[in-house]
N, C-alpha and C positions, 0 to 999 in steps of 0.2 A: 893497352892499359898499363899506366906504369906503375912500380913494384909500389909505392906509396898509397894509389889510392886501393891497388889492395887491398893492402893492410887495412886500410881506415873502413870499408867498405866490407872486411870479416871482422874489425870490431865492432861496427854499425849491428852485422849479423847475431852477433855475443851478444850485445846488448839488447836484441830486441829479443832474444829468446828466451828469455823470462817465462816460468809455468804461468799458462791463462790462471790458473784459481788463487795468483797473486796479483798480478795485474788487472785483471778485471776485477768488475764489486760484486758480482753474481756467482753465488759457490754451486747453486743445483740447479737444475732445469728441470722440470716437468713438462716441458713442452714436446719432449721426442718422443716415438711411438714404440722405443726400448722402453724408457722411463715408466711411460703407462703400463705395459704388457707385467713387466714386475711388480709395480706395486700392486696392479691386480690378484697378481700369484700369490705372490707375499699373505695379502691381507684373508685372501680363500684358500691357503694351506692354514693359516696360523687358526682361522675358523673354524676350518673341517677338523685340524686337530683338538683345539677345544671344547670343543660339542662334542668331542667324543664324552668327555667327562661324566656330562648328566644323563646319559642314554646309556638304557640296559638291551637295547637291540639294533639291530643293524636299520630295522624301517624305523624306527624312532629319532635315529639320528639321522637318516633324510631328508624327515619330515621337518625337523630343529633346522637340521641343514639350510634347506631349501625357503625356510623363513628368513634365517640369519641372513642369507646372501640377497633376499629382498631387500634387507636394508642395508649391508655392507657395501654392494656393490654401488649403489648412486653416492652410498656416503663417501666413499673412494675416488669416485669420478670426479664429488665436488672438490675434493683435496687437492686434485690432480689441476682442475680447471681454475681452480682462484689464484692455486703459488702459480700456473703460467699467466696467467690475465693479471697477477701483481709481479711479476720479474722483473718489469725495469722500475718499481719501486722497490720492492727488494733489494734490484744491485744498490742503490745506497745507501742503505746501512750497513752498518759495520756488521762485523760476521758473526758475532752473539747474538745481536739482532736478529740476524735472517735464521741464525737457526731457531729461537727465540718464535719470530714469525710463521714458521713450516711447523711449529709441534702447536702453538696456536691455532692456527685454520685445522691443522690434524682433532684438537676437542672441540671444535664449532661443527668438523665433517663427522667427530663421535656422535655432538648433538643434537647433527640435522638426521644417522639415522635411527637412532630411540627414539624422535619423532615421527618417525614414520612406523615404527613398529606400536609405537601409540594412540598413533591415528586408527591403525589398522586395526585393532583392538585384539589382537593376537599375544599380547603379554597383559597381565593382571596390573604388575605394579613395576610401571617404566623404570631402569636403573642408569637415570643420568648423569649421576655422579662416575659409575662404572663405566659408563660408554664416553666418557669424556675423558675419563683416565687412559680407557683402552685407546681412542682415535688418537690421543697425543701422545702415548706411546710408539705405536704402530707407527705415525709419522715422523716420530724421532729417529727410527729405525731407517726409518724411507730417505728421511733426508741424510743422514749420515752413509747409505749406501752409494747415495749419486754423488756428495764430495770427493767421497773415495775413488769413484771411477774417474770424477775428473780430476782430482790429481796424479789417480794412478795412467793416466793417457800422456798427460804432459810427457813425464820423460821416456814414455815408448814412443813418441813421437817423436822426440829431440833424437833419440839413437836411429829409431828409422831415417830422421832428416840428413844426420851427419854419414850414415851408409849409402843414400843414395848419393848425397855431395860426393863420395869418396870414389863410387862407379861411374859417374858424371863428369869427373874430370880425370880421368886416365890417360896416361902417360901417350899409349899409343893410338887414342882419339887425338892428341892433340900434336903427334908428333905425323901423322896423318895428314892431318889439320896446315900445318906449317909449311908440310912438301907438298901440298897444292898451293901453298899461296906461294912461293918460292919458286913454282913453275909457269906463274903464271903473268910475275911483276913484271917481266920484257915481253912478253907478248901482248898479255891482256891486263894492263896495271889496273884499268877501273873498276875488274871480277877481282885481283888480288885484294883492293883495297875493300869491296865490297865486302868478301870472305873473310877478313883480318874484322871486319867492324861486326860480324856475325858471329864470331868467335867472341870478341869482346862485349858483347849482349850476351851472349850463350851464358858465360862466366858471370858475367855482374848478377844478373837475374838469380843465376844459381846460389849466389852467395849471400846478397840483399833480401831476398824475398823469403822471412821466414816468418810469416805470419800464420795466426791457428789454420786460415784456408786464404785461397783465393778462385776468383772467377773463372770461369771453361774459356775467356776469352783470351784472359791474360797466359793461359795452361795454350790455348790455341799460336798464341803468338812465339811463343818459346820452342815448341816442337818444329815451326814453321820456319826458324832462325838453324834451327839443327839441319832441317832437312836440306836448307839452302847450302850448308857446308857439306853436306853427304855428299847432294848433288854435283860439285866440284868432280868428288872422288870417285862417284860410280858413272856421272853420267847417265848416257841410254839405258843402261842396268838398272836403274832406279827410277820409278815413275809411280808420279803420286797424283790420286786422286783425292776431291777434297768437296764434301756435301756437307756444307756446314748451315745452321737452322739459328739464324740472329736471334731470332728468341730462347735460343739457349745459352746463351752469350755469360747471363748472369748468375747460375748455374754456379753454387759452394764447391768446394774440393779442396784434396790435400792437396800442399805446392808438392812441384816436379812429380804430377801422377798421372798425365798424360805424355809428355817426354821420355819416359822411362818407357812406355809401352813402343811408342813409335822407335825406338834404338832399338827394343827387345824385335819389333819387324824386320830391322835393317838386317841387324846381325846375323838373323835367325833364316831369314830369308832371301837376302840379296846377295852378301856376303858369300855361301856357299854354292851361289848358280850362275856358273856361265851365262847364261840368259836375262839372268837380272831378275826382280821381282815387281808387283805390282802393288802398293800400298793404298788402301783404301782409309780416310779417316772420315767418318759419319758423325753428326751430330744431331739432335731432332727433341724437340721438346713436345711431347705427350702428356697434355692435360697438366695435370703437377706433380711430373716427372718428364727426366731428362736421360735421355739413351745417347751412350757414345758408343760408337763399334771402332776400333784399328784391325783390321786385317791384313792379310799379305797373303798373294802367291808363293805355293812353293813344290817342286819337284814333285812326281809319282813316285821316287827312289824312296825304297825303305830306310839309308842312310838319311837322304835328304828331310824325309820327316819326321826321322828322330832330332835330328840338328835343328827342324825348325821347335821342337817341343823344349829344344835345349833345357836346361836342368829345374826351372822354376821358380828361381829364387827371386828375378826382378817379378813376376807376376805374385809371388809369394808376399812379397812386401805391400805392392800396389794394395793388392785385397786385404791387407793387415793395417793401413793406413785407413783407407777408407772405411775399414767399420769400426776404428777407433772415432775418425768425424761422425758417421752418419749413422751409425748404429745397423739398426734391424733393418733401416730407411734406406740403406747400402746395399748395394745386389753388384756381383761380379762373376762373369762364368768366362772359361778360355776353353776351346780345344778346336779339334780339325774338324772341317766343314768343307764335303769334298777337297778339291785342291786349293782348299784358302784353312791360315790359320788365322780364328776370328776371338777376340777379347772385347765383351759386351760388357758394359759399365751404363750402373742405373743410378742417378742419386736424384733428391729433392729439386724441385726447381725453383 
């Protein structure tokens, strides 16, 4: 790749990296099952706290309690369920608008549940006025916590992107990299040029693709381009097994957050054993969810499985990434499983 379209290809990068809560027209979502699980909380602390108020006993205000959450909780659900079911009309309005929008449905969900505490005939004289100020309060609240979270993701995601860029392209991966293709352009030109065009995927991918996520397929094909140049350099040391599940294909994620695991194998594992190691990458879509494992062989030696535990910081980031996309809907576990080191990744499908 020459030094030109570089260039044009990290300014391509700069420019597509723009914070999502600018670029796109949709500032909250209510759709993730973080989203929900808060503003559940939110709305039955802020409850429980103010029922304390009118109750001079502890079973008095249970008894309040346990009324008010009759109606708060469906009235919540419906706040939750209309701003997801109206989100791609939301994203086009302007951003007064949508907030504008979310504290609206917030006194329609105050209205719908004084309705029901009216039906139910359990308050004398319904306070609609109060419960519509309360639900478009409470959702003013709501909405203004999840703008915050996604603006405040944007740029820990931009820092995380730009440190894995940084480990990604290391001097002596790529000076590695060059001494096999330099050993191989008189013998074997067609594997040199092959290795030279895998490097130069490696690199584009890495620097192009900075969107908020992308597919387990296109995450598949990148790692699969790394391994091809490993394999130059380790040879019979390195042997990759590969169970991959087409219906997980389409499968959200952060970019470069299966590559980073499959290097963190090689390094960890093949790297320090005479013997070589044996990489496993699994993929398998369960219901509506999708399970990746990367594994790897490595040594009985208690040196050797420290080095495979090596310090944690690329698996540090991977799970720091991923529940900045997926939230609670993110699952990530790593450690030793007999003589294999295994990192299980669970996201949405």
């Amino acid at each position: 790749m020459k030094e030109s379209q570089i260039l044009s290809t990290f300014q391509e990068w700069r420019r597509n990296s723009a914070p999502s809560w600018q670029s796109s027209g949709l500032l909250f979502d209510t759709c993730q099952l973080g989203s929900v699980l808060r503003a559940v909380l939110l709305v039955q602390v802020v409850l429980g706290v103010g029922s304390l108020f009118w109750q001079a006993s502890m079973t008095e205000w249970m008894a309040r309690y346990a009324i008010l959450t009759g109606a708060t909780l469906p009235a919540t659900l419906a706040w939750l369920i209309s701003a997801c079911a109206l989100k791609k009309w939301l994203a086009q309005l302007a951003h007064a608008l949508q907030y504008a929008g979310g504290i609206g449905l917030g006194a329609l969900a105050g209205l719908y549940g004084c309705a029901m505490l009216a039906w139910s005939g359990l308050v004398a004289s319904a306070p609609w006025v109060g419960s519509a100020l309360a639900g478009a309060l409470l959702a003013g609240v709501l909405v203004a916590s999840l703008v915050l979270r996604a603006k405040g993701t944007t740029p820990a995601a931009t820092a995380a992107r730009l440190s894995e860029l940084q480990a990604r392209i290391r001097p002596h991966f790529l000076f590695n990299t060059l001494n096999s293709a330099i050993a191989l352009v008189r013998a074997e030109p067609a594997r040199a040029e092959a290795l030279l065009e895998d490097l130069s995927d490696l690199f584009r991918h890495a620097l192009a693709d900075a969107g908020e996520a992308v597919t387990l397929e296109q995450e598949i094909g990148l790692a699969q381009r790394y391994l091809a140049i490993e394999q130059v350099r380790f040879g019979e040391r390195l042997r990759v097994r590969w169970q991959l599940d087409r219906a997980a294909n389409l499968a959200r994620m952060p970019p470069l957050l299966l590559q980073p695991l499959v290097e963190n194998a090689v390094v960890h594992g093949v790297e320090p054993s005479q013997s070589g190691a044996e990489l496993t990458i699994c993929t398998e879509r369960l219901g509506d969810r999708v399970v990746i494992k990367v594994s790897n062989t490595v040594p009985g030696t208690a040196e050797a499985l420290q080095q495979a535990k090596g310090h944690g910081m690329a698996l540090a980031n991977v799970r720091d990434r991923l529940s900045l996309l997926h939230d609670v809907q993110g699952q990530f576990h790593a450690g030793l499983k007999g003589d294999r080191f295994e990192v299980r990744i669970e996201v949405p499908a």
